[in-house]
N, C-alpha and C positions, 0 to 999 in steps of 0.2 A: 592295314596294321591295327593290331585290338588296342584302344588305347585304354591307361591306368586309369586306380582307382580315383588316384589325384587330381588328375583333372578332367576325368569322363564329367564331371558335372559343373565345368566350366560353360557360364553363357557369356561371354565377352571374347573378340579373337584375340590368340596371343600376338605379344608386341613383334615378332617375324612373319604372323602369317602371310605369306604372299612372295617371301623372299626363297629362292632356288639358287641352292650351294651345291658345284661342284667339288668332292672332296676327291684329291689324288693321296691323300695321307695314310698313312699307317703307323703303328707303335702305339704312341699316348700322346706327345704333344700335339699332333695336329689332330687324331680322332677324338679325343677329349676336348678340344676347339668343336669341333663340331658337333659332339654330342651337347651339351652348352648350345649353341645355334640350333638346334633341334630339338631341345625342350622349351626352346622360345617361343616355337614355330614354326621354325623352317622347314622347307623341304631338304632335306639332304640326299644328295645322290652320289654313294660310294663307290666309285671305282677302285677295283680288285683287279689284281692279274690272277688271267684263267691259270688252274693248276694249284696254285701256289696261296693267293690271298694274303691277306696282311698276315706278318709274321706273329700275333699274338693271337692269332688261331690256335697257334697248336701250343701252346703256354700250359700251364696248369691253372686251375682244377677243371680236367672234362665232366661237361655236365651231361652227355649223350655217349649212352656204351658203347663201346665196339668204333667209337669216330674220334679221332685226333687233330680234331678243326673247330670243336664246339668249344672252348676256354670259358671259363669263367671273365678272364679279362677280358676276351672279345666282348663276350655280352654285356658286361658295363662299360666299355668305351663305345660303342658305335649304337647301343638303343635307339631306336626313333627314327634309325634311316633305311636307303633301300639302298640294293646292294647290285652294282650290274660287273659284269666283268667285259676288258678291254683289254686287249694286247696295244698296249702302245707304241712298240717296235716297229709294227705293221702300219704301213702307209694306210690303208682303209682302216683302221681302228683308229687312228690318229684322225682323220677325217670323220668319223664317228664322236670323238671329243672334242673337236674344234664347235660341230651340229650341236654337241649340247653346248658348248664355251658361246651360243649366240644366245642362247635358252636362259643363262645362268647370272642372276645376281652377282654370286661372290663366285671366285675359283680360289682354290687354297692347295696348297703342295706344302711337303715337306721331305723332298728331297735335297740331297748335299748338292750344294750351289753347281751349278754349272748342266747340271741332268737335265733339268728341263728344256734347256736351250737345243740339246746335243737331239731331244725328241720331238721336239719341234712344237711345242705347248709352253715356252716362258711367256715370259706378262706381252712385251713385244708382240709375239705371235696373237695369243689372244686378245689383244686390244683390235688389231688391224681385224677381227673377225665381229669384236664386242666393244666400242670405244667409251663407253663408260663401267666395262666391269672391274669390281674391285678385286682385285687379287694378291694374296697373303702369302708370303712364302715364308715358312719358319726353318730353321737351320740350326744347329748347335751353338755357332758362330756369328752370325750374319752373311747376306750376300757378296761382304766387300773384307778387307783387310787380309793380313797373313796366315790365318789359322782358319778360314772361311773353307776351305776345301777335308780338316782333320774331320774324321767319325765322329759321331757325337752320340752320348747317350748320361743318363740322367749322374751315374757310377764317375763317368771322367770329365762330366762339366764341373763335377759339385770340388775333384781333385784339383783341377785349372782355373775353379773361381775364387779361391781360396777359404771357400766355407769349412773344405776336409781339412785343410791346415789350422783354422779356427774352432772346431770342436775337437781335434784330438783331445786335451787336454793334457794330462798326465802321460795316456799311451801312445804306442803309434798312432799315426793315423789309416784309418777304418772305414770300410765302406756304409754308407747310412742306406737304410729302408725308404727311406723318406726321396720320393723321386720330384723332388720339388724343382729343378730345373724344367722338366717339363710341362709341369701342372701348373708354374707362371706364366710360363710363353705361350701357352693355351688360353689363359684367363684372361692375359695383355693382347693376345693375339682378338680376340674376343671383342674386347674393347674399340680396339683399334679398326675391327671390321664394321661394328656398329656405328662407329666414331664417325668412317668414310662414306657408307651407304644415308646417313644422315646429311653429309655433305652434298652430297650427290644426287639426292633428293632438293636440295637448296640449289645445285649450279647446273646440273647435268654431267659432273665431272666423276670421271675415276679413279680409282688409286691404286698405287703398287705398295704395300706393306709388307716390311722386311724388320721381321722378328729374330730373336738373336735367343736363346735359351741360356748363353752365357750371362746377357746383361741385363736378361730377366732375374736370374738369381743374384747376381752383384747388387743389385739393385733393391733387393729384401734384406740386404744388411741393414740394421739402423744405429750398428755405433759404429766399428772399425773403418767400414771405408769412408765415411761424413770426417772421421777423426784425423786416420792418416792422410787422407787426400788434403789436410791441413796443418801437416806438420805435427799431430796427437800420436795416443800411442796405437798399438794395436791391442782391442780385449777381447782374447780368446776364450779356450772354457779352463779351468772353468770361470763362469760371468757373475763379477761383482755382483753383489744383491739377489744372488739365487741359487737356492736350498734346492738342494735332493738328498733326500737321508733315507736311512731305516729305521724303523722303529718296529717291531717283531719279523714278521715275514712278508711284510709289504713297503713299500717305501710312499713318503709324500714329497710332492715340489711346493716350493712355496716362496716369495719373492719380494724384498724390500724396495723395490726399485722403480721409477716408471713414474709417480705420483709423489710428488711433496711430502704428503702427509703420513707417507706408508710409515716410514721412520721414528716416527713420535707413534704410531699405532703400536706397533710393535715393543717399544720401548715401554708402553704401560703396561702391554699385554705382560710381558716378562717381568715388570715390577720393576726393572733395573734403571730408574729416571737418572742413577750416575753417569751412565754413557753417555748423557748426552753432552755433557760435561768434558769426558776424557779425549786429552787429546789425541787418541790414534781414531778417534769417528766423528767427534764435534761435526765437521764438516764432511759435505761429499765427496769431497776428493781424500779426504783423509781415509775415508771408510773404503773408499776402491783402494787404496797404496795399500792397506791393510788389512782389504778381505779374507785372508788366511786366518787372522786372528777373529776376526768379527763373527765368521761362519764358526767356527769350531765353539764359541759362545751358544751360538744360539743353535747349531747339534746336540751339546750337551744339555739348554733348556728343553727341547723337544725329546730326549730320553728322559724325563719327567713325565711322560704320558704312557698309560697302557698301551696301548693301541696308536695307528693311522687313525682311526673313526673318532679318537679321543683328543687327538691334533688336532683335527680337521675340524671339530665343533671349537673349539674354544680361538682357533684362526676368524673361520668364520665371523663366529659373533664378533670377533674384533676389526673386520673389515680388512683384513690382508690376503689376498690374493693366494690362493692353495689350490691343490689339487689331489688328488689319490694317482699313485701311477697304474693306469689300468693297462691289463691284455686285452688284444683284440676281441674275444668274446665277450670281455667285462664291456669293450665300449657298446659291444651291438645288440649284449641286453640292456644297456642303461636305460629306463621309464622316460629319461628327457629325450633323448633320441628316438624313442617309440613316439612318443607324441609328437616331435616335430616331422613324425612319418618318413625317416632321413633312408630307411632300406627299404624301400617298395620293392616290388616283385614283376616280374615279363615273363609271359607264358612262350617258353620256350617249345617248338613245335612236338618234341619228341622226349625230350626232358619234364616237362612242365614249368611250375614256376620255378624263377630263376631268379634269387635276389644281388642286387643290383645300388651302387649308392644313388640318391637325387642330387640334385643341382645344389650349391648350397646357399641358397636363398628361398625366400616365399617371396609369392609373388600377390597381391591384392588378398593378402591374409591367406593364400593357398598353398602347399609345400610345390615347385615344380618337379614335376617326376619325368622320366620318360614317355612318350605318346605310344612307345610300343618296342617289338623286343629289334635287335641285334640282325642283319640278314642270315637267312638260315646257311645257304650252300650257295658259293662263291658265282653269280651269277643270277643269283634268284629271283629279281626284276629287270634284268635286262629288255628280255620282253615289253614288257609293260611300260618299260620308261622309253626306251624308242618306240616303239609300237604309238602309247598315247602321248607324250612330250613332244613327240619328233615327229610320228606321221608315218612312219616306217610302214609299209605296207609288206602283205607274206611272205613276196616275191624278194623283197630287199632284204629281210630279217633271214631269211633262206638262206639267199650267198654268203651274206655274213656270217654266220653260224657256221656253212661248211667249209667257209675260209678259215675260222680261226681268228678271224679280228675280233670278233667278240664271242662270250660265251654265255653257258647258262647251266643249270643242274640236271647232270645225263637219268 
C-alpha cells in the first residue's frame, strides 16, 4: 500500500506497529474502529463476503465510473487495510478465519449478538484457538439485556437514546446527520482495545470487550442524564446559554455557559451591568428558569451588527465562545483545517486521488493520516494474506478458491 504524505516521512514506528487486527466489521462503527487501529499502525485484515462486501460499498459518491462498489464512504472508512474475502458459512472458510484468529492480536465483529456464535467465530470459539486474543464486539445494544438482539443503526439509537427526544426542540422530532452513536462506540471501542492489549502485554491475559452504541451516546450527554438520574429536570433544546440566531443570511452560535466567567464577559460586552442585578438572571438557575427571556435579550443585541463577521469580531475579542454556522464546503475550505492537513488524499487505483478525513488527533507534532487507500475489489489480498500470513501454498489457495470459501478479484 502507497503510504500518505503525512507520514511517508515518519522515522519513529507507530504506537501499533506490530499488532494484527482481524476485522469482521462492516458500516461505520466497527470499520471506523479500525481505520483508527490502522492509522496507528496496525495491520488490518478485512474480511468481506465474496459477492456482496460491506454494505457501504455501494453508498454514494462513486468515485470509479461504470462500478457501484467504489463509495466514497468506503474509501474513508476502511483506508489503511487489506482487504481478503471469506464465506464464513462455509466450514473451510471458517477454518480459514479461525488460521488467521491464531495470527491475530485483536478480532473485532460487529454483528447483532448472537451471529457469531451461530458461525462458529464468537470470543469462545476464538479463545480455544488464541487464548490471549482480544476480542471486541460492538452491537447497537450490547451483548446482553432485552433489546440486545433489535437492529441498530446510527437514525434509531440516537431515537432509543433519547438524544432525538432532547433536540426536537420546538418541532417534531427529526432525524440528525450527525451518526454520532457510531463514531462513539468506535472511539470507546478503540480505547478499550488498546486499554486490553496493554494489559495483556503486563499478564498474558485476554479480553472480551462488549461495546454497546446505545451507551456510547447516553454517555455523551453531559446535563440531562447526570441530572435526571438525580431527581433534576430534563434540558432539552432548546439549551439554556446558547445562541443560534440570524443576522443577514448567515446565522452564528454562540454560548454563555460552561465557564463562570462567560456571564460577566458578556454582560460587559453588551453594556447591560443591570442584569446582573435582575432578578430573573442574578443567578444560574434563575437564568435557565428563564432562558426565553434572557436569549431573546441578547437576539435583539446581536441584530445591532451588520454582519455574522461583525458578531463574531467583537465576541471574540471579548472571549465568549462563537462560532459562524458553516456548510460542508465552507468547513473543508477553512485555512485551519488546511493546516491541520485534516483531508488528505489515497490514490485510489482507477479513480486517483480520493480525499478522505485523518484521524483526529496529531500525533509527535504530526497530523495521522491513513498509510494507504481502501481495498480495491472485494478480495484483493486474499492472496497475499494466506499466501504470506498463513503459508498457504498454490495447491491450498487452489481448492479454496474453486471451493468458494474464499475469494479474490476475477
Amino acid at each position: 500500500m502507497t503510504a500518505s504524505s503525512g507520514d511517508a516521512a515518519r522515522d519513529v514506528p507507530l504506537p501499533l506497529q506490530g499488532i494484527v487486527v482481524l476485522d469482521l466489521t462492516r458500516v461505520l462503527a466497527g470499520p471506523y474502529c479500525t481505520r483508527l487501529l490502522a492509522d496507528m499502525g496496525a495491520r488490518v485484515i478485512k474480511v468481506e463476503r465474496p459477492g456482496a462486501g460491506d454494505d457501504t460499498r455501494h453508498a454514494p459518491v462513486q468515485v470509479e465510473p461504470g462500478r457501484l462498489d467504489q463509495s466514497s464512504y468506503f474509501s474513508r472508512t476502511n483506508a489503511g487495510k487489506e482487504g481478503i474475502g471469506i464465506d464464513l458459512a462455509s466450514p473451510e472458510g471458517m477454518r480459514v478465519l479461525m488460521d488467521l484468529a491464531r495470527q491475530a492480536d485483536v478480532f473485532i465483529e460487529n454483528f447483532a449478538p448472537g451471529v457469531v456464535a451461530k458461525l462458529g467465530c464468537d470470543y469462545e470459539a476464538v479463545r480455544r484457538v488464541k487464548p490471549d486474543i482480544v476480542y471486541c464486539s460492538i452491537s447497537g445494544y450490547g451483548q446482553t439485556g432485552p433489546w440486545r438482539k433489535r437492529p441498530a443503526f446510527a437514525h434509531t439509537t440516537n431515537a432509543i437514546s433519547g438524544m432525538m427526544y432532547l433536540e426536537q426542540g420546538d418541532a417534531e422530532p427529526r432525524a440528525s446527520n450527525l451518526q454520532a452513536a457510531d463514531v462513539l462506540a468506535a472511539a470507546h471501542a478503540m480505547g478499550a482495545i488498546v486499554s486490553a492489549l496493554f494489559r495483556r502485554e503486563r499478564t498474558q491475559q485476554g479480553a472480551h470487550i462488549d461495546v454497546s452504541m446505545l451507551e456510547a451516546l447516553i454517555g455523551a450527554d453531559s446535563v440531562t442524564y447526570p441530572s435526571v438520574l438525580n431527581g433534576g429536570e430534563t434540558y432539552g433544546n432548546p439549551r439554556p446559554g446558547m445562541v443560534v440566531h440570524r443576522i443577514g443570511d448567515r446565522h452564528l452560535a454562540m454560548q454563555i455557559v460552561g465557564a463562570g466567567d462567560l456571564w460577566p464577559r458578556m454582560l460587559k460586552l453588551m453594556n447591560r451591568p443591570d442584569l446582573a442585578t435582575d432578578p430573573r438572571f442574578a443567578a444560574s438557575a434563575d437564568r435557565v428558569k428563564n432562558w426565553p427571556a434572557l436569549r431573546d435579550l441578547m437576539c435583539a443585541w446581536l441584530d445591532g451588527f451588520d454582519s455574522v463577521d461583525a458578531a463574531l469580531a467583537a465576541l471574540e475579542a471579548a472571549r465568549v465562545p462563537c462560532a459562524p454556522v458553516l456548510r460542508p464546503d465552507e468547513v473543508i475550505a477553512a485555512p485551519h483545517l488546511a493546516e491541520r492537513e485534516f483531508f488528505p488524499s489515497v490514490q485510489h487505483p482507477v479513480a486517483g486521488p480520493v480525499r478522505v478525513t485523518a484521524s483526529p488527533y496529531h500525533l509527535d507534532g504530526r497530523p495521522v493520516h491513513p498509510r494507504g487507500r481502501a481495498p480495491h475489489r472485494i478480495g484483493e489480498h486474499t492472496r497475499a494474506v494466506l499466501g504470506g500470513l498463513l503459508g498457504y501454498d498454490d495447491a491450498r489457495l487452489a481448492a479454496l478458491f474453486a471451493s468458494g470459501a474464499v475469494a479474490e478479484p476475477e
